[in-house]
N, C-alpha and C positions, 0 to 999 in steps of 0.2 A: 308828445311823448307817449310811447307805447304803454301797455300795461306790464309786462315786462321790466321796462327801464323805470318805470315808476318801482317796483319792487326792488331791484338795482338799490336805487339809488336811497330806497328806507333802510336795506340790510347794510349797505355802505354806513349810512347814517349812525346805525348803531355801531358798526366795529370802532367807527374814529369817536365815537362818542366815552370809548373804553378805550381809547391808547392814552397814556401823559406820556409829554411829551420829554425829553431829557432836559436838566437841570440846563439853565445858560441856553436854550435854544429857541428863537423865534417862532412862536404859535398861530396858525392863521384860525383866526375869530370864524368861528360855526357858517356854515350856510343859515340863511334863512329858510325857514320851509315855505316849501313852492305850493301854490294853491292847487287842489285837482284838475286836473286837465277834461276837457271831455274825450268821452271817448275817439269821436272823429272829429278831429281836426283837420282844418286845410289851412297850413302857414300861408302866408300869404310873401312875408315876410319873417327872415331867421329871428326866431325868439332872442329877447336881449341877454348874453348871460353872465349870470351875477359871477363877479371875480373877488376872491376871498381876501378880507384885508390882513395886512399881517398885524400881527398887534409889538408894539417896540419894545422890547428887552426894558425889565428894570433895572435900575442903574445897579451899579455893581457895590455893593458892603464897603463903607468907607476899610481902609487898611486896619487893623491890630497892631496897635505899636508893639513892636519887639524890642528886644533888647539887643544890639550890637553884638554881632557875632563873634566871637575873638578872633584877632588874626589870624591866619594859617601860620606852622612856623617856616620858617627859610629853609629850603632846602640845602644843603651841606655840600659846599663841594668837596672831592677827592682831595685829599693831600698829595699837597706834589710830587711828581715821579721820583726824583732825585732823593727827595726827605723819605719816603717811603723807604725807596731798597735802604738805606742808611736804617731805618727803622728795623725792618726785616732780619739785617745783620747783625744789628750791636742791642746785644740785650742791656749794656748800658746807656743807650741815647734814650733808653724810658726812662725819665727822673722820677716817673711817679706812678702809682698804680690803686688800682681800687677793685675791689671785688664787692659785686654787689647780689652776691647769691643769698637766698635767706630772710632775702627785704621783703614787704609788699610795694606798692607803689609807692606810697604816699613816702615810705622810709627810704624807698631806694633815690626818689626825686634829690627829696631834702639833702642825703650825703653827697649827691652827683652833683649839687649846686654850691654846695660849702665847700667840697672836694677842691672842683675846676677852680673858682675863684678861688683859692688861698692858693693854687699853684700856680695863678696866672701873679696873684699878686710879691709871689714869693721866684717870679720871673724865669718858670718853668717853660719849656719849650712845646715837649710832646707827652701823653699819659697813656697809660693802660686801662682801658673800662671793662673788666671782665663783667656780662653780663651771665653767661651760662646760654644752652640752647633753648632751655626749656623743654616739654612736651613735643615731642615728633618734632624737634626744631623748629615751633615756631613759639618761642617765649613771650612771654609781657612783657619781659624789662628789656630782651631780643630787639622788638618792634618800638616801641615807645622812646630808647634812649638818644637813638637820633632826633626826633621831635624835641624831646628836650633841650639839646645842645643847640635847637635853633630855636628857639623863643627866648625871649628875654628871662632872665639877664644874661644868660649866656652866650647870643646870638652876636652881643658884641665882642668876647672876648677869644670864642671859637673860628679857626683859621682852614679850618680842615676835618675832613673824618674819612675812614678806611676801615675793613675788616682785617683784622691782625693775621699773620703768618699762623701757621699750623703751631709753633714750637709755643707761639705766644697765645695760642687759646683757639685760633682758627677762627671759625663762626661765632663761637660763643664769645668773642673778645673783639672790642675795636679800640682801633689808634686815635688819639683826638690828640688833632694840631691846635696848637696854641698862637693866639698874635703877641708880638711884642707888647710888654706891659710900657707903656709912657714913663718914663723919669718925672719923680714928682721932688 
């Protein structure tokens, strides 16, 4: 090895001696340092050359038990074509209505849930949920009231959901179909 490559490969030496390596990535274990060469050498035969071992990953952080995520809720299908325009035209086929302006969450959840079920149980077909648009149209109780109508307990008693006609709120108001309540 030249005098050259001898410096080479010291200045090399220091740079990888100053990199770490990224989290999770296989490290190959240091060269050993190579004794002085003399200056003239005649190989006779190619010097043997050391190959770098890699060293094995440590095992990985047993898990963090967490806690069960909640379900997602169900997404809602459309209320039937048919039911709809019927909805759209008779401001009597709403038997029931709620406005939920003025709530925060917590307030607006609780009456949307006492609401639905005493209309499902009092064998109500279709309701009015005026949310309002909120802010530049995009509300909290806007966005959230769907999610509610599928999670439990409501997810079994809801049939359907639609954004209501213009006359009956537009945006700010949705249809929520009801399933038949069972005969007890």
């Amino acid at each position: 090895m030249s005098l050259r490559e001898e410096k080479d490969a010291r200045l090399w030496g220091l740079v990888t001696a100053t990199v770490r390596p990224l989290p999770h990535r296989i490290r190959p274990a240091p060269l050993p340092p190579r004794p002085p060469s003399p200056v003239l050498q005649t190989p006779l035969a190619p010097a043997p050359v050391a190959r770098p071992r890699l060293q094995k990953p440590s095992p990985p952080a047993p898990p963090v038990a967490k806690a069960t995520p909640p379900r997602a809720p169900r997404v809602l299908d459309p209320i039937e074509p048919r039911r709809r325009r019927r909805l759209d035209r008779e401001v009597e086929s709403l038997s029931a209505r709620i406005d939920l302006h003025g709530l925060n969450q917590d307030e607006a959840r609780a009456a949307l849930t006492a609401f639905v079920l005493r209309c499902w149980s009092e064998h109500r077909r279709s309701l009015l949920v005026i949310t309002g648009k909120g802010a530049l149209g995009d509300g909290v109780l806007r966005r959230r009231v769907p999610d509610w109508l599928g999670e439990p307990p409501l997810r079994g008693v809801v049939a359907g959901l639609s954004e209501a006609h213009r006359r009956h709120g537009g945006g700010g108001a949705l249809y929520v179909a009801l399933k038949r309540a069972e005969h007890r």
